[in-house]
N, C-alpha and C positions, 0 to 999 in steps of 0.2 A: 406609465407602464412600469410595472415594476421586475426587477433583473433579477433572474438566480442566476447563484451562483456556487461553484462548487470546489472543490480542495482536486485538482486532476493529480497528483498525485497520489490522495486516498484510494481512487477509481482503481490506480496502478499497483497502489500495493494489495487491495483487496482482491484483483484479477491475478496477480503472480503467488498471493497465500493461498489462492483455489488450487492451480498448479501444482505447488507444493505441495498439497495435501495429496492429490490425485496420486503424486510420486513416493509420500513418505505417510505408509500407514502408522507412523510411532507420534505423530503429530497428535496433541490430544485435542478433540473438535470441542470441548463443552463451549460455553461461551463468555467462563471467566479467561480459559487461557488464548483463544482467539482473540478477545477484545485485547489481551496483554500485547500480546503479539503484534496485532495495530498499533497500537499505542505506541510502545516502544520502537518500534519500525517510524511510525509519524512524527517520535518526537526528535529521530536523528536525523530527519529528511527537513529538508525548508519548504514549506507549506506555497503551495503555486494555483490560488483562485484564478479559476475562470470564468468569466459570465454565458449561461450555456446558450445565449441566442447569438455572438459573436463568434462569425465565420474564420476570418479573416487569424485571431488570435488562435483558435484550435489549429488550423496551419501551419502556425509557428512552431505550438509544439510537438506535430507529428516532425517535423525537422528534427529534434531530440528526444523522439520517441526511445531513441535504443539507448540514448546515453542516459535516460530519465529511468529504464528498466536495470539497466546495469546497477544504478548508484541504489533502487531501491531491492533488488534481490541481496548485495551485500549487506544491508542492511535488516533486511527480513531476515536470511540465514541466522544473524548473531540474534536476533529477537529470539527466532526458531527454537534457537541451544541453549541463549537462556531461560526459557520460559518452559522450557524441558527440563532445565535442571532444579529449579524451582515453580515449580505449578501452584496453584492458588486453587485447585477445586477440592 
């Protein structure tokens, strides 16, 4: 059988750029400067797979749930303002 597997921190950054967008209509939505905003957000975060049929590991990291939100909204925001101040569409 074979395992997916997925980046639980993408999950987290793509769920708190929703948020942000929600809160900051100057966000530009096209899909060159969101994919930038991933990007650069993912690439100052350390990448955390998970395999999605293991229980026991998702548990873990609801344990640092909040500490795993914190490190990645700091890191969205600076994405956020640079990708404002340089945009690509």
């Amino acid at each position: 059988m074979k395992e997916h597997s997925e980046n639980y921190i993408e999950k987290i950054v793509r769920e708190e750029l929703n948020r942000f967008m929600e809160r900051d209509s100057s966000i530009c939505r096209c899909d060159n400067c969101l994919q930038d905003i991933i990007t650069l957000t993912l690439n100052n975060l350390p990448p955390m797979y998970v395999a999605s049929d293991v229980g026991h590991i998702m548990t873990m990291f609801h344990l640092t749930r909040d500490q795993l939100r914190a490190q990645v909204m700091v890191e969205l925001v600076k994405a956020i303002d640079q990708v404002k101040k340089n945009p690509r569409h």
